[in-house]
N, C-alpha and C positions, 0 to 999 in steps of 0.2 A: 574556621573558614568564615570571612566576613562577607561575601558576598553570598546573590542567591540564584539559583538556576530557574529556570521556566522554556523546559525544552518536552519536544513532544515528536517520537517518530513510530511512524505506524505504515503497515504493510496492507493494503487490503483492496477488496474492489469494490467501484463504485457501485451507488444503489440506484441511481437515475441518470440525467444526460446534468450536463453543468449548464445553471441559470446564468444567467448576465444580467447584470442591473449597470448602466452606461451616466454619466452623470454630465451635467452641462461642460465643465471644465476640460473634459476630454479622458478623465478617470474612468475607468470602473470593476466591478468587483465582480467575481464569478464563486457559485455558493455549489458544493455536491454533497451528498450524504459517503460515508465511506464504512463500512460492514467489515470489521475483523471478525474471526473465528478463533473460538477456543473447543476443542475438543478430547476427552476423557471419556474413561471405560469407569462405569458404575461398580465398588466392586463387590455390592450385594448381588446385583440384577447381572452382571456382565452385560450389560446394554453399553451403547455407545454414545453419549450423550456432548452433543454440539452447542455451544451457547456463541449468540450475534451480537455482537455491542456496537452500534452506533455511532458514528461520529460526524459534526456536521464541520466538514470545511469550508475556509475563505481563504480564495488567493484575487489578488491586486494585477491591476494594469496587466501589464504585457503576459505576466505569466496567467492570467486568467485567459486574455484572447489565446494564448496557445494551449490550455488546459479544455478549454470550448472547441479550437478546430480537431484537436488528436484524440480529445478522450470520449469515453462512450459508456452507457450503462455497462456493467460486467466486467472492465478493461482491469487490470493490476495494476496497482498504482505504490510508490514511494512515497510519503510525505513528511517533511520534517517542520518543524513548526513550534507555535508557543500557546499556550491555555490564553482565552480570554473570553471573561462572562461580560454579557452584555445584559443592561438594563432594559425595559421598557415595555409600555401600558397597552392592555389588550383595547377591546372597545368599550368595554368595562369601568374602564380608569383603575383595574387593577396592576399592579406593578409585579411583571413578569420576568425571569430570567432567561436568557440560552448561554450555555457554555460552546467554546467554539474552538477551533484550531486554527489559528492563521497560520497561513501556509508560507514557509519562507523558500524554501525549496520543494524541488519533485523530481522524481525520476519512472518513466512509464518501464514499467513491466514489461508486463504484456499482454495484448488484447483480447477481449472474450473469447476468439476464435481460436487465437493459439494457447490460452490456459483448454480449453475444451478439447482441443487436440491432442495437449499434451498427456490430459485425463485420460483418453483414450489408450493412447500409448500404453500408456504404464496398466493400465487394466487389461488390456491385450498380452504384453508382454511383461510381466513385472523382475524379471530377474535377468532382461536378456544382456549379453554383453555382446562387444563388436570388439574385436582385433582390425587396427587401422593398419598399421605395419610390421608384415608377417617378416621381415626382414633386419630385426632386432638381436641382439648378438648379444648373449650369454653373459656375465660379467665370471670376468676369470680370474685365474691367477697369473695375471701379464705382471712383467716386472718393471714396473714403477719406480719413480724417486718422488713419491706420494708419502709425507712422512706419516700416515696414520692408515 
């Protein structure tokens, strides 16, 4: 393979509300923190053990004004994107990194109310099922010109 990839998709929810930084030209960028979870059972302890990792997004222009009116601390979020470290100097004149996510795409989940909801649910009822249509007919031995 001669080319090379720098793709990046992650499922998670946000950690704050999304900044906006607006630029003379008519541009500008909107910045959120994004909180994936991994979690595993210890298998000395049998404890249940959650790890949070981080991630800082950027999304552009138009999809940043609609990432700023729909989205919210807690909300579920889509995001698919590409790695990029940025350079630069603290007040220090030390030379600092941040890795980052440009966001090229998104697709909203769903919002702190309805993941909190759904929690709910499923702790209340974890196993319950629903029959929609009790009106459902048997699969028989009808005779067919079904050749399998």
């Amino acid at each position: 393979m001669s080319g090379t990839l720098n793709k990046v998709m992650l499922i998670g929810h946000l950690g704050d509300e999304v900044k906006m930084h607006y630029f003379e030209g008519g541009g500008c960028v909107g910045r959120f923190p994004l909180a994936t979870n991994e979690t595993y059972t210890n298998r000395q302890t049998n404890e249940r053990i959650t790890n949070t990792e981080w991630h800082n997004i950027v999304v552009r222009n138009k999809g940043a004004e609609i990432c700023e009116k729909y989205l919210s601390k807690g909300d579920k979020v889509y995001i698919e994107g590409r790695l990029k470290t940025r350079k630069w100097q603290d007040e220090k004149g030390n030379d600092r990194y941040s890795t980052e996510i440009q966001c090229t795409d998104f697709t909203f989940l769903t919002t702190k109310a309805e993941s909190e909801a759904q929690a709910a649910t499923q702790t209340a009822h974890p196993l319950q099922e629903s029959v929609q249509d009790s009106n459902i007919e048997p699969i028989g031995d009808e005779d067919d010109d079904l050749p399998f």
